[in-house]
C-alpha positions in Angstrom: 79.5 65.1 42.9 77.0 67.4 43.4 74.6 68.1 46.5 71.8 70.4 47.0 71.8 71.5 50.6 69.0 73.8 52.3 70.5 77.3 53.5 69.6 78.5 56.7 67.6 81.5 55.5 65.7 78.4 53.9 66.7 78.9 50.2 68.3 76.3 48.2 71.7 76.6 47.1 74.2 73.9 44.7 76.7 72.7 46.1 79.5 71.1 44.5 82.4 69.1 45.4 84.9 66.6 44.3 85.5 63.1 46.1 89.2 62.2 45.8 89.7 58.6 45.9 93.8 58.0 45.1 94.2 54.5 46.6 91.6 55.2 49.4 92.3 58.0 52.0 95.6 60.0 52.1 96.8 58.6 55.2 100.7 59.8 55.0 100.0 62.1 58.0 97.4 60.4 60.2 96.9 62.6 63.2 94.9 60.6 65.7 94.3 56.8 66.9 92.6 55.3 69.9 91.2 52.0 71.8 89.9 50.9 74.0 86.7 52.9 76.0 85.5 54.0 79.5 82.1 54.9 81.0 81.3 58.6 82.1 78.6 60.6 83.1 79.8 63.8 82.6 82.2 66.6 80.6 84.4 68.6 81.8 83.9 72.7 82.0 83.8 73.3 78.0 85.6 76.2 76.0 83.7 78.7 73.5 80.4 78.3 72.0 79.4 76.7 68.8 78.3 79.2 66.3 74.6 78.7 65.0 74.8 77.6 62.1 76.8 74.9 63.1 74.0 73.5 65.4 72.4 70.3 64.3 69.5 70.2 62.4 67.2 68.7 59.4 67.8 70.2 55.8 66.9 69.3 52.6 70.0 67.6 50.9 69.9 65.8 47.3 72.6 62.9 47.1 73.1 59.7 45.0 74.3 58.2 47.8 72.2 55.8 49.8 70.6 56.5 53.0 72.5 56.1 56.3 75.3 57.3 54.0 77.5 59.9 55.8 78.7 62.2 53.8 81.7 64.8 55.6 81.8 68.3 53.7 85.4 69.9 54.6 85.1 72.7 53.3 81.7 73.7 54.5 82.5 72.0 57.8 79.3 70.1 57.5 78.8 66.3 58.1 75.7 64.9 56.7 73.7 61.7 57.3 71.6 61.2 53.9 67.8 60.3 54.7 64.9 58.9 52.5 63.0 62.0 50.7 65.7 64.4 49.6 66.6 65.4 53.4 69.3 64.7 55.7 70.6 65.2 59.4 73.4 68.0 59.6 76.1 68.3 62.1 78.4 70.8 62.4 82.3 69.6 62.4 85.5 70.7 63.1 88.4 69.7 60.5 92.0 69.2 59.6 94.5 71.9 59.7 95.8 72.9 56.0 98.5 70.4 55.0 96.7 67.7 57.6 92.9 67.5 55.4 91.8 63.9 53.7 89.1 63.1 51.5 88.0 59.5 50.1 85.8 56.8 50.3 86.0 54.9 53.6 83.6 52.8 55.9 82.8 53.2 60.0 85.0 49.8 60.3 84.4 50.0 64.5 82.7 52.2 67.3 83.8 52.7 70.8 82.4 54.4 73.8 84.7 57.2 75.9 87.8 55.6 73.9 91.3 55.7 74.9 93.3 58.5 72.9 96.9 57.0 71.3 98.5 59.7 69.8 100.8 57.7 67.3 104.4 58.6 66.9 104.4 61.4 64.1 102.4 63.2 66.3 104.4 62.5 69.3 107.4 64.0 66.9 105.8 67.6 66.1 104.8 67.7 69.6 107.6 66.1 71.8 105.6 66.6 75.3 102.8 64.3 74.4 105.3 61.3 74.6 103.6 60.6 78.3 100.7 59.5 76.2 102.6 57.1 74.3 101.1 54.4 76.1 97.5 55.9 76.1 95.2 58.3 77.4 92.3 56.7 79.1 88.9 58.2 78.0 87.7 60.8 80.3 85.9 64.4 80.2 89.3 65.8 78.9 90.0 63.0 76.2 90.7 65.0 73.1 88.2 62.0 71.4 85.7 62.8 73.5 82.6 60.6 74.4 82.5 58.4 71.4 84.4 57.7 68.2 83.9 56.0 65.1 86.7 54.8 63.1 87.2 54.9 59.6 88.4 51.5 57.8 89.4 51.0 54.0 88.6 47.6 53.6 90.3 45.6 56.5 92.7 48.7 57.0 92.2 51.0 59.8 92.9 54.8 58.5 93.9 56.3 61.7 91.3 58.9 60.9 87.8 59.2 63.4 84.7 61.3 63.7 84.8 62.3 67.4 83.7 64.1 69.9 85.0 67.2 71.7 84.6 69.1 74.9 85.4 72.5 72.8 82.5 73.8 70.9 84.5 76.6 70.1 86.5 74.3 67.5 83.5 73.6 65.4 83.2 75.5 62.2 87.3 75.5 62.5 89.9 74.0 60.6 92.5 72.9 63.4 92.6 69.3 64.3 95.2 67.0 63.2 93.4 65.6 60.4 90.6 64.2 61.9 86.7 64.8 62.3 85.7 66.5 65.6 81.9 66.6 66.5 80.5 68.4 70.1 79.7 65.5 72.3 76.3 66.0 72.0 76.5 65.1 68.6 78.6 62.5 68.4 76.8 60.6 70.6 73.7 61.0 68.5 75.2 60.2 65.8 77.2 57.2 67.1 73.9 56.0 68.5 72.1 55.6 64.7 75.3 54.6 62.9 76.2 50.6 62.4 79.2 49.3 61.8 80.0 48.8 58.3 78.3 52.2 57.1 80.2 54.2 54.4 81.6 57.2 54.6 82.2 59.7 51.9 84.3 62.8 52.6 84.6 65.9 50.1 87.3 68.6 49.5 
């Protein structure tokens, strides 16, 4: 697969990427879950700044895919909503840890407002002391999902994987989540906001 993105110094660079698709996503070490969701009006005190480039913006962006495609670029930590006329919306994302990064072909199967974090029980083995959230961790300001989530299905099948939000802007541009996509809060609201449920989702390696 092959994209054509628009730099920042405004010249056109390729960019190419493979889409792994080995029975859908490689879910063998999913990192984060979550239901249920909250109203707030706020976020708590944030950590870090995002770097520039990572800031959302328009670009010019050539894709086969249709639009209101989202298309997540790991390596480039980029997340891309394909638009009519060779452009598209760019976010800048925060990523899996080494050993904890998926790609495949999967579809926003649900959406949910300020959702309740579940960390499910591998997680709860590499890091003993989140046991307490065993049961859930309402959605709040400190919520490592954030303000919204959408969650990735193949077919009927929830992946355990989200794009979500995060109250560290610090962490975009990064590679040290537990496998899924983080997004500042700004963001992820704005994209939550013109995503429907059943919308695919492509991410690259």
């Amino acid at each position: 697969m092959t994209f054509r993105a628009k730099k920042d110094s405004d010249s056109s660079i390729l960019l190419s990427r493979r889409t792994f698709v080995v029975g859908g996503l490689s879910v063998a070490l999913a990192g984060c879950t979550a239901e249920t969701a909250n109203n707030w009006t706020a976020y708590s005190a944030v950590e870090g700044t995002v770097a520039p480039q990572y800031r959302r913006r328009r670009v010019r962006y050539a894709s086969k895919e249709k639009p209101g495609t989202i298309i997540v670029d790991t390596s480039d930590r980029y997340l891309y909503v394909v638009e009519d006329n060779g452009m598209a919306t760019r976010y800048g994302v925060g990523v899996g840890r080494a050993g904890f990064a998926w790609s495949g072909r999967a579809r926003v199967g649900r959406k949910a407002e300020w959702p309740t974090w579940t960390p499910p029980p591998q997680m709860i083995r590499r890091q003993p002391e989140l046991k307490k959230y065993a049961g859930g961790m309402k959605g709040g300001p400190n919520n490592p999902l954030g303000a919204r989530a959408l969650y990735l299905y193949r077919g009927s099948r929830d992946t355990m994987y989200r794009l979500h939000g995060t109250n560290q802007p610090g962490s975009i541009g990064r590679a040290m989540s537990s496998g899924c996509i983080r997004m500042l809060n700004s963001d992820v609201e704005h994209l939550y906001a013109r995503t429907k449920v059943g919308t695919p989702v492509v991410v690259t390696a």
